[in-house]
C-alpha positions as a Markdown table, in Angstrom:
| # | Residue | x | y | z |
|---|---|---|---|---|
| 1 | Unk | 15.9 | 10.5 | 12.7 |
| 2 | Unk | 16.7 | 9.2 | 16.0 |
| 3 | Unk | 18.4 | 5.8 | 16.4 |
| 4 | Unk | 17.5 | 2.6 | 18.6 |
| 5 | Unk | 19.7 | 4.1 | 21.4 |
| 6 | Unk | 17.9 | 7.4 | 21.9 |
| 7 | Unk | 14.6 | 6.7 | 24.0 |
| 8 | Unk | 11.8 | 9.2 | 23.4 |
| 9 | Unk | 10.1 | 10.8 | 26.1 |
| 10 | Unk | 7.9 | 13.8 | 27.9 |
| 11 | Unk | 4.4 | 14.1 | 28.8 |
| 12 | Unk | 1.6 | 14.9 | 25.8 |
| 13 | Unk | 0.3 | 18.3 | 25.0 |
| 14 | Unk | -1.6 | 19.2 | 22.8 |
| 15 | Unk | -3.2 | 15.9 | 21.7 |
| 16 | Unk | -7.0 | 15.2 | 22.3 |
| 17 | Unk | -8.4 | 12.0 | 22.5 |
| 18 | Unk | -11.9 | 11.0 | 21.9 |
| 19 | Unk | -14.2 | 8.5 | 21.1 |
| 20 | Unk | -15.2 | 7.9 | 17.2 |
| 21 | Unk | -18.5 | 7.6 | 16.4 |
| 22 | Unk | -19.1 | 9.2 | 13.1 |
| 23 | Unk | -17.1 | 9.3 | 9.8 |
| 24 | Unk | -18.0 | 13.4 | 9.8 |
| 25 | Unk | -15.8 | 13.4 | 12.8 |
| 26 | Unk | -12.4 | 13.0 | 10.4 |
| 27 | Unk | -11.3 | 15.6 | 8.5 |
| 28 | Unk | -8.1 | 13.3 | 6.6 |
| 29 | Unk | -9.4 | 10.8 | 3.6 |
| 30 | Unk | -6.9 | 8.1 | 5.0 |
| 31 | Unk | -8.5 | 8.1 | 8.8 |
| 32 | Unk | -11.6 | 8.0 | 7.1 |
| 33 | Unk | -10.9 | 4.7 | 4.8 |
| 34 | Unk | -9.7 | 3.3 | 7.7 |
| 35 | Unk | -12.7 | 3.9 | 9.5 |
| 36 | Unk | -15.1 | 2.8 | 7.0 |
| 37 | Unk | -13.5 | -0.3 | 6.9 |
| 38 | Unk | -13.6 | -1.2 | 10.3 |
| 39 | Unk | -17.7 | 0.0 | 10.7 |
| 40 | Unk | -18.7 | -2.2 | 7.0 |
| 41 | Unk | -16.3 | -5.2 | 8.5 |
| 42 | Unk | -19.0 | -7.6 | 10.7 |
| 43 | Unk | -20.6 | -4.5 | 11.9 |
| 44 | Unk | -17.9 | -2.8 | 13.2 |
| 45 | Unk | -16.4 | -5.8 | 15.1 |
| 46 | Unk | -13.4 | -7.1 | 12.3 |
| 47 | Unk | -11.3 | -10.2 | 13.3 |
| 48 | Unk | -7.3 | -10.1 | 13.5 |
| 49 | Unk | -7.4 | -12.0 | 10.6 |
| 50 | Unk | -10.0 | -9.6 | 8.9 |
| 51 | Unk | -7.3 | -6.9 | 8.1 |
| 52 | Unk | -4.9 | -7.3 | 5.2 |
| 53 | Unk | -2.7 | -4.4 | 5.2 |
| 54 | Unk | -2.3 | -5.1 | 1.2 |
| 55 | Unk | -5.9 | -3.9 | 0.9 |
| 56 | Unk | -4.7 | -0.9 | 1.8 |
| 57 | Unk | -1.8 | -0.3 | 0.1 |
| 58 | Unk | -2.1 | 3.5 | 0.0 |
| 59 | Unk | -2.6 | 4.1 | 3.6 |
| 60 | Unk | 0.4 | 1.6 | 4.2 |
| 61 | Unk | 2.9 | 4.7 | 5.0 |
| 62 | Unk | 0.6 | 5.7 | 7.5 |
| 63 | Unk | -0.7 | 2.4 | 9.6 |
| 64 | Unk | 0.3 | 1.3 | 12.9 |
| 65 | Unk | -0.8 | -1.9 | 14.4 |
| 66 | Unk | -0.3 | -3.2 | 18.4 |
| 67 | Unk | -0.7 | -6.2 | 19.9 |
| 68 | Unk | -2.0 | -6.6 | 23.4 |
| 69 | Unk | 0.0 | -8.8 | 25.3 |
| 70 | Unk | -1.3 | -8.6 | 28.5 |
| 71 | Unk | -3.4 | -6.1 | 30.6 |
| 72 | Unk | -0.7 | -3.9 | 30.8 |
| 73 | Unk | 1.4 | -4.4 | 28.1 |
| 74 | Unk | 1.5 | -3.8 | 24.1 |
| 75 | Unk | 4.1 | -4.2 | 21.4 |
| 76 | Unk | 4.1 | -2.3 | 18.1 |
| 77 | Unk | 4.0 | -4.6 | 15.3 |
| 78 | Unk | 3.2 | -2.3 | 12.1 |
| 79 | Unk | 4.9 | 1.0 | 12.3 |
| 80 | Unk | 4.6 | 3.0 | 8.8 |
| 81 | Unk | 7.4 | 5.2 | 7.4 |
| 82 | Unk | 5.5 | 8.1 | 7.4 |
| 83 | Unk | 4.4 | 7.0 | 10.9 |
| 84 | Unk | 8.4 | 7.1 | 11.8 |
| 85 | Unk | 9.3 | 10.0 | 10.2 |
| 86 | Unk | 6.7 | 12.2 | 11.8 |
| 87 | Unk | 8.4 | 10.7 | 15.5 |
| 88 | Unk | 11.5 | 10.5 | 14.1 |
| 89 | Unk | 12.1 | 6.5 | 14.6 |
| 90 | Unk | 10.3 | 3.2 | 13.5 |
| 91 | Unk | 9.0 | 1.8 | 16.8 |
| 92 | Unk | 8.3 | -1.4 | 15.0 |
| 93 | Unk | 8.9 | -4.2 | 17.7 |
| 94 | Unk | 8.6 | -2.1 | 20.5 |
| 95 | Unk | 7.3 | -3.5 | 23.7 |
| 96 | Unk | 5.9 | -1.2 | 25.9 |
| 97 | Unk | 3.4 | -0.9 | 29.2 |
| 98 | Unk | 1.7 | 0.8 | 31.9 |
| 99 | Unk | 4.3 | 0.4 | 34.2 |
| 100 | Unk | 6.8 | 2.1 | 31.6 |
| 101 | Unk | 9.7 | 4.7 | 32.7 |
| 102 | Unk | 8.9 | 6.7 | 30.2 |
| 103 | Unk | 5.7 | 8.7 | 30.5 |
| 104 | Unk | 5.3 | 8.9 | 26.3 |
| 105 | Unk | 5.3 | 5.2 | 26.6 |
| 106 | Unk | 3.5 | 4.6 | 30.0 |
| 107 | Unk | 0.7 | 7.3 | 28.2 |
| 108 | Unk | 0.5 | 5.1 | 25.3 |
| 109 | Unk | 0.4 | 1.8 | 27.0 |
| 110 | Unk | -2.7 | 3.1 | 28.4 |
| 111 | Unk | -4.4 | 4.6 | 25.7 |
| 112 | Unk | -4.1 | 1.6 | 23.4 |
| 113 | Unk | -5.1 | -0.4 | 26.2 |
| 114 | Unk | -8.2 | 1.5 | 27.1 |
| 115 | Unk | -9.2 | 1.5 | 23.3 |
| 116 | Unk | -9.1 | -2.4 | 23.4 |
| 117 | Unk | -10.9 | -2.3 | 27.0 |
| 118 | Unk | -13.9 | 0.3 | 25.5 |
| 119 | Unk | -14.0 | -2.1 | 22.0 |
| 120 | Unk | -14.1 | 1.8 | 20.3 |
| 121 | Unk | -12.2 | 3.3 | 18.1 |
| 122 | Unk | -10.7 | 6.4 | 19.1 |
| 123 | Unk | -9.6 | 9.7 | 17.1 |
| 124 | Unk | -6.4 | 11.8 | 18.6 |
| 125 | Unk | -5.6 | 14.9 | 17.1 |
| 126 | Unk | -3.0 | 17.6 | 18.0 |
| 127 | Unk | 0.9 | 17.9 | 17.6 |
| 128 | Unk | 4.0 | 16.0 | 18.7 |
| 129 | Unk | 4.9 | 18.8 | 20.9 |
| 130 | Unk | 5.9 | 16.0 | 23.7 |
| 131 | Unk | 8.9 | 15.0 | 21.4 |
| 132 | Unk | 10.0 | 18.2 | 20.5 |
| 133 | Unk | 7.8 | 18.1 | 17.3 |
| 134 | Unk | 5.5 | 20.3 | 17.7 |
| 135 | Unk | 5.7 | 21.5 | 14.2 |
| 136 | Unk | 3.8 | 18.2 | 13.2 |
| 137 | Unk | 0.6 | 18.2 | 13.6 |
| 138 | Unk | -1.7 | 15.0 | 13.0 |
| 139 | Unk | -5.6 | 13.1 | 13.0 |
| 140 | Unk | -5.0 | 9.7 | 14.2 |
| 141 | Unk | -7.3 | 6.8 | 14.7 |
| 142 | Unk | -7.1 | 3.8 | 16.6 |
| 143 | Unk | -9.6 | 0.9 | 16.1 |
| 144 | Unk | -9.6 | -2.8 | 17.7 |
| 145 | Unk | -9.7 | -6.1 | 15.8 |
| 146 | Unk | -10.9 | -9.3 | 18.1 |
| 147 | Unk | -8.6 | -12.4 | 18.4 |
| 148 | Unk | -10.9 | -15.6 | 17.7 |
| 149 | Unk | -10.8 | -15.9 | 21.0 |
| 150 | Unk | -13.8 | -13.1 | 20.8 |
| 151 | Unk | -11.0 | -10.7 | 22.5 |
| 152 | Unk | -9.6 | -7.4 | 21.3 |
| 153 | Unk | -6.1 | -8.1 | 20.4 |
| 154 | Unk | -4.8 | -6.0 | 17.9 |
| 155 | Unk | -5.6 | -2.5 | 17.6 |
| 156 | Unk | -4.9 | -0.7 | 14.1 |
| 157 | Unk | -4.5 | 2.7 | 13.4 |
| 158 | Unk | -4.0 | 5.3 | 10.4 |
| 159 | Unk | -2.1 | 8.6 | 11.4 |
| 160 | Unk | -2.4 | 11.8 | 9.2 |
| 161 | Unk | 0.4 | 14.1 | 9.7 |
| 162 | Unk | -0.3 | 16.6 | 7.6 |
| 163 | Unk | -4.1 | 17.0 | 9.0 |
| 164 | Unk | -4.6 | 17.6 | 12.8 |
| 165 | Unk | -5.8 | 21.1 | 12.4 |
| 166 | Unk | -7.4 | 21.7 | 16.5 |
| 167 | Unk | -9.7 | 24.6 | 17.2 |
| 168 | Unk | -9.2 | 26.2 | 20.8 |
| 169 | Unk | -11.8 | 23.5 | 22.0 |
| 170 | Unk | -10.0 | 20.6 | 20.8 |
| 171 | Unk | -12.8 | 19.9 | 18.5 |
């Protein structure tokens, strides 16, 4: 595993991103919990306070959650330990954002923002090539949770690395 001091970084490859419409879409049982969830909780539009990560203690491993901070900035406040080990470091506490040095994190910044900005949840599947772990591959979704505000501003996620299988269309 990496420590604090060692930044990750490179461009993505090998990782699709689209939105989720459909529970036939996922091919891992833990993405598709997740997903369930978030479509049966006030039709599809769950409040901050709606998610209890204790009511999902198997997926727990695997969760991420962000907070938006701003329009252009995030911070990682659930981080998994399989979520770690597959990158190689808990980015719990991170702050990151669209302005970011690092492209990985600049990339990131973005998508998480966008899926807040589209109120969608997203699936991304493909490897973690861009960290020189291309030998993991995953199925990851991303799904907002409004603030009572009637804003997105968390956006949870359940990644599967052990089920990102791509075919040469991405699909």
């Amino acid at each position: 595993m990496m420590n604090d001091d060692q930044e990750v970084s490179g461009e993505l490859h090998e990782v699709v991103r689209r939105e989720l419409t459909d529970a036939g879409q996922l091919r891992s049982p833990m993405t598709r919990h997740l997903f369930e969830w978030w479509q049966s909780t006030r039709g599809g539009c769950p409040l901050r306070n709606d998610f209890d990560v204790l009511d999902h203690r198997k997926l727990i491993p695997y969760l991420h959650l962000y907070q938006i901070l701003s329009s252009d900035e995030i911070q990682l406040r659930i981080n998994g330990e399989a979520v770690a080990g597959a990158f190689g470091r808990s980015w719990a506490g991170r702050i990151v954002s669209v302005t970011s040095e690092k492209p990985f994190h600049a990339d990131l910044a973005h998508y998480i923002l966008s899926v807040a900005q589209t109120e969608k949840p997203h699936l991304c599947v493909g490897t973690l090539a861009h960290i020189d772990r291309g030998f993991v591959r995953f199925e990851s979704i991303d799904c907002p949770l409004w603030g009572e505000d009637g804003t997105v501003s968390h956006v949870v996620g359940c990644f599967d690395p052990q089920c990102g299988e791509m075919d040469q269309d991405g699909d």
